[in-house]
N, C-alpha and C positions, 0 to 999 in steps of 0.2 A: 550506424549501429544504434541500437533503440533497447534503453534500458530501464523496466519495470521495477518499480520498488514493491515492496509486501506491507505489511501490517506487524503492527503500529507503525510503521516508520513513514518516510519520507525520500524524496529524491537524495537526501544527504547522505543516503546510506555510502552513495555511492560516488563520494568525495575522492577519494584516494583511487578509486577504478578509475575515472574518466581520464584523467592525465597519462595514462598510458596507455586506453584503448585511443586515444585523442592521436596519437604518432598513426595508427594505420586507418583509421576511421574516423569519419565525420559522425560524432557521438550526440544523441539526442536525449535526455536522462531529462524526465519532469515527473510533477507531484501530481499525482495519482488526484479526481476530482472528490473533495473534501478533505483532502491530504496537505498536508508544509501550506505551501502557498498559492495554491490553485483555490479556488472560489468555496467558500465555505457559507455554508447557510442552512438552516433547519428545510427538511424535507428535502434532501437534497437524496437522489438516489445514486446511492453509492454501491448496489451488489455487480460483483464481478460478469454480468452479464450486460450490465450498463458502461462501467469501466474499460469491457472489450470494444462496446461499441462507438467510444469515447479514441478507445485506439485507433481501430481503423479509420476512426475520422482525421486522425491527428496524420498517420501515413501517409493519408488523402492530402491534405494540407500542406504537409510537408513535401509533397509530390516524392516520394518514394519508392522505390520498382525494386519488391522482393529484398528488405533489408535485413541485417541479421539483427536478431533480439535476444536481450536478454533479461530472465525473469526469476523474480527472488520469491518465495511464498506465493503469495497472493497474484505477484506479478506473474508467476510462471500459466498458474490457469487463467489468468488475462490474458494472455501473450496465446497462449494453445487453442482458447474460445475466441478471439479475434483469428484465426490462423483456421480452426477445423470448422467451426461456426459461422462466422465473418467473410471465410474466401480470402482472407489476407493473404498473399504469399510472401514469403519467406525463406529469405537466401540460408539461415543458418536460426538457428532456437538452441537455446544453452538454459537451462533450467534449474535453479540452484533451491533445495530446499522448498520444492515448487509444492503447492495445495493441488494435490491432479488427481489424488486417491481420497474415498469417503473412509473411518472419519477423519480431517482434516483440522479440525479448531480443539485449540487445546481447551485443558478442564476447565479453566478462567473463563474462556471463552462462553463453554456450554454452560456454565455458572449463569455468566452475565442473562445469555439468552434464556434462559428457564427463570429469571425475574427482574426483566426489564424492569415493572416497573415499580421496586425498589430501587435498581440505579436510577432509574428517572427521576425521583424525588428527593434520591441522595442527598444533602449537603457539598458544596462544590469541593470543600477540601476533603471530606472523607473523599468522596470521590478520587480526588487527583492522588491520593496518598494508595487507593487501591491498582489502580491505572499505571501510577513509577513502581509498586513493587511489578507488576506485570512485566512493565517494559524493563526493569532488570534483569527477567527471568528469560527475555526475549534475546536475547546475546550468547555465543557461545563463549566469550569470551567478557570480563568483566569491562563495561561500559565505565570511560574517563566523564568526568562529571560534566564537559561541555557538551558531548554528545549525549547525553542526558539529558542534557536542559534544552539541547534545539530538538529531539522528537517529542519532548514530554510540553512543548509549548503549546502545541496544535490543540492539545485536548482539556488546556486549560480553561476553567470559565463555563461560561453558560452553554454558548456555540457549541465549545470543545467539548464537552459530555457531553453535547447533544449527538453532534456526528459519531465521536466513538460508538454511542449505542444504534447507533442508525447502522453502522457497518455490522455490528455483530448483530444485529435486527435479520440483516439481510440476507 
């Protein structure tokens, strides 16, 4: 089983699911590319069309035949666009809170993207201070302060602004 994380987060989303898809499934859960700990670099492209294509390669890799996936926001139209797009086949698709209908990016979002480049020039900590109210706003449930600090790491710094605007860019 193959499990996509969304935006702003991380493969960590899904700390607590894997231990118990882990009893009937051999579980594959990684950071989305500019994401947690997967390869991060300016001009990296990050839209979900690159993402999908990033999947299927990873299927391929992993030599997998028709697995089940599952996908959170962003992961779900990664998961759908490697699957309808891609030719991936796919034992089973489970879609939680999936981006699959336009419009899909919240007001933060269309914000960022109608003046990239003020956040581009932003100040790193105005920035990061705008970025943690968002990813609090991004939980249904109130986020404990460690899991705060491991999604809100990635977007720290220079890199870190830089890739968040690169995804909402894209």
């Amino acid at each position: 089983m193959i499990l996509v994380h969304g935006t702003p987060s991380r493969s960590y989303t899904w700390r607590n699911v894997v231990p118990k898809l882990a009893a009937r499934f051999r579980v594959y859960a990684f950071d989305l590319l500019g994401f947690g700990e997967s390869e991060r670099r300016d001009g990296l492209n990050v839209s979900i069309a690159a993402q999908a294509s990033l999947l299927a390669g990873l299927v391929e890799f992993w030599r997998l035949e028709a697995p089940a996936i599952a996908g959170h926001d962003i992961g779900g139209g990664i998961a759908l666009r490697a699957h309808l797009l891609g030719g991936i086949e796919f034992s089973r698709i489970s879609l939680i809170d999936a981006v699959v209908l336009r419009p899909w990016i919240t007001p933060t979002t269309r914000h960022v993207k109608a003046h990239l480049n003020v956040y581009r020039t932003m100040p790193s900590g105005s920035f990061e201070a705008i970025v943690g109210g968002h990813l609090r706003t991004a939980s249904y449930r109130p986020m404990d302060e460690k899991a705060f600090a491991v999604y809100m790491e990635q977007w720290r710094g220079e890199i870190g602004q830089k890739i968040y605007l690169q995804k909402d860019a894209q």
